[in-house]
C-alpha positions, 0 to 999 in steps of 0.5 A: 806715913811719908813725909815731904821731902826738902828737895820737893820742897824747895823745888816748889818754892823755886818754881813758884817765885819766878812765876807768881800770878797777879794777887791784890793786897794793900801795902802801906808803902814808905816813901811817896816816890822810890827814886832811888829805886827807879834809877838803879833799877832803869837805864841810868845805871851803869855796869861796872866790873874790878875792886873798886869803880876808878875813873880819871878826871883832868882838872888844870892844862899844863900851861904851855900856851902863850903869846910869842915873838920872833925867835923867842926861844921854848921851854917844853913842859909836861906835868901829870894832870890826871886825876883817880876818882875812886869810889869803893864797891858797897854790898847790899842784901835782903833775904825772905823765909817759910817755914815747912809748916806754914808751906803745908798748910798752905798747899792744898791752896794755891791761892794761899801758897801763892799768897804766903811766898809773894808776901814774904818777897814783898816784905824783903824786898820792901825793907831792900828799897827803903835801905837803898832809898834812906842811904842815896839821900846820906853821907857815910858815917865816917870817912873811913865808912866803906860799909854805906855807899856815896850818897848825894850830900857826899859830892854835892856838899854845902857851903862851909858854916857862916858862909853865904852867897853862891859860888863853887866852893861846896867842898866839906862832906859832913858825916853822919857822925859828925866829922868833915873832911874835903876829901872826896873820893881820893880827890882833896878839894880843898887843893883842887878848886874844879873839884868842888861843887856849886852851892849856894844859899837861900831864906825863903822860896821866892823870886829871889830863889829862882835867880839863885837857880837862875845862875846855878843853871848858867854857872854848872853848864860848860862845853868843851871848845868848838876849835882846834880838833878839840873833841871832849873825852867825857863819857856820853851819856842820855840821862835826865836832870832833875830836881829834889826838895823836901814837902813844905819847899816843893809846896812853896814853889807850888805855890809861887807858880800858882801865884805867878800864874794867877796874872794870866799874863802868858807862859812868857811872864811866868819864867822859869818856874811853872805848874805842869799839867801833872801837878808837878812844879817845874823850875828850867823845865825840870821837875822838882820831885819831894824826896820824904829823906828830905823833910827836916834833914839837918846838917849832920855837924851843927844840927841847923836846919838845911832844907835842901834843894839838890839838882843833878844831872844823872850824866855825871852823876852815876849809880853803878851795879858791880858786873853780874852781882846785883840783885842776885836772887838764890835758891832757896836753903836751909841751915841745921840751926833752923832745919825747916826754914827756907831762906832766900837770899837777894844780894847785890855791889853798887854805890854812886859814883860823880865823875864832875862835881862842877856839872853834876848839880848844885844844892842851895841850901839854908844857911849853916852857923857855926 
């Protein structure tokens, strides 16, 4: 009696993937929102080709502008202003398997064969964006980590331990095995003061919270000058901002909106912070979105507690896909070590790229102690 050939079977798994009708089953899914996900998957994204993602930044004029007399004599001057921020490509993958006997014993169904191919993606593709979502919200390991991409902690660093207030000197990245530096991709921020971001600290979800958002918002805010030809070289582009909170502080804030609003005093009163009509609190008109990664973080030197609130601004804070290698679906193979096991691989090249620490957010933060 013929067998089924490898060739009709694959052909069969190919066919079918890119095509897979509507079947229903439950998922217990990880996360409440795959942000992540989202944003590497929509028009936030950018495509980007090379070893590496390097982009030029200026952080300091030479300084030759001053305020003269009659024939006072110049001394012309050009020093090297521009700066390489580089940032490494990071390689990601899933993969998903049949074996030959579950695939015949499913062929005379179509809703069984169907069924058996669109669970197995899921399961690939759902540890995929777990992966994706669990490292945006991270440091590398170490500084010399180019297996795991540059998270949001890694450019939008918190203040030093037993440092409070508010200012642009977020400039130590904590690693997840607990060594720092003030490197951040190839720019040392500790000799470079406009490469450090906006941090500050806080207690408690209060009024006085939404004064430290108050000023972060004016502080992160620059234009470049309305005279002299002056056109801004930075790149434009239409991205949203937002922000990002662990549960118990989005629900704080719930709360302090609710608890304004219960003046009924009029939108005038409530400030900057206010309850949408999607349940969704919003501080400056950006929603405040709770990110599970975030639900008791701690620092990854002290072990203190951070609940962290990050704002960026996806204009300068950018997630990059390696031209033409991301989300890369094969075809379906098999290996002599397992002769009837079909595989399927998915592969990609991405990792986050911030091209200004000062305007891409801020993070506040409790306070870290040493």
């Amino acid at each position: 009696m013929a067998g089924v050939k490898n060739a009709d079977m694959i052909d069969l798994i190919e066919t079918t993937l890119p095509d897979l009708p509507e079947q229903y089953f439950e998922v217990t899914w990880t996360n409440q929102d795959y942000e992540a996900c989202r944003i590497y998957q929509r028009d936030r994204i950018e495509i980007d080709g090379g070893t590496s993602i390097k982009r030029k930044v200026m952080f300091n004029p030479t300084g030759n502008a001053r305020y003269r007399r009659m024939y006072d004599t110049d001394d012309p001057a050009v020093s090297d202003v521009i700066h390489e921020i580089d940032v490494p490509w990071t390689q990601i993958g899933t993969h998903y398997s049949w074996d030959k006997l579950e695939i015949l014993r499913n062929r005379n169904s179509a809703k069984g064969f169907i069924r058996l191919l669109e669970t197995r993606r899921i399961d690939g593709l759902w540890s995929l964006a777990d992966l994706i979502e669990e490292r945006f919200w991270k440091t590398p390991t170490s500084s010399s980590d180019d297996l795991y991409p540059y998270g949001v902690p890694y450019y939008l660093n918190t203040l030093d331990a037993d440092t409070t207030g508010s200012d642009f000197s977020g400039q130590t990245i904590r690693f997840q095995n607990g060594s720092t530096t003030t490197t951040c991709a190839g720019i040392d921020a500790s000799t470079e003061a406009k490469w450090k971001n906006y941090a500050a600290t806080y207690t408690k979800v209060d009024n006085a919270l939404l004064k430290i958002f108050r000023k972060a918002f004016l502080l992160t805010k620059f234009k470049a000058p309305q005279a002299f030809g002056i056109n801004d070289p930075a790149q434009k582009r239409n991205a949203a901002k937002r922000i990002y909170c662990d549960a118990d502080t989005a629900v704080a804030l719930q709360e302090l909106a609710d608890a304004r609003d219960d003046f009924h005093r009029g939108n005038d009163v409530l400030g900057n912070i206010k309850m949408g009509d999607d349940a969704v609190v919003r501080i400056n008109r950006l929603p405040v979105i709770y990110i599970n990664q975030l639900d008791g973080v701690t620092d990854p030197v002290t072990s203190d507690a951070l609940a962290p609130l990050y704002c960026i601004d996806f204009e300068k804070f950018i997630p990059y896909v390696q031209d033409g290698y991301w989300m890369e679906e094969g075809e379906p193979m098999t290996d002599r070590l397992q002769h009837t096991t079909y595989t399927v691989f998915l592969d990609g090249s991405h990792n986050n790229l911030c091209v200004n620490r000062r305007t891409a957010g801020f993070v506040i933060h409790k306070p870290i102690t040493a």
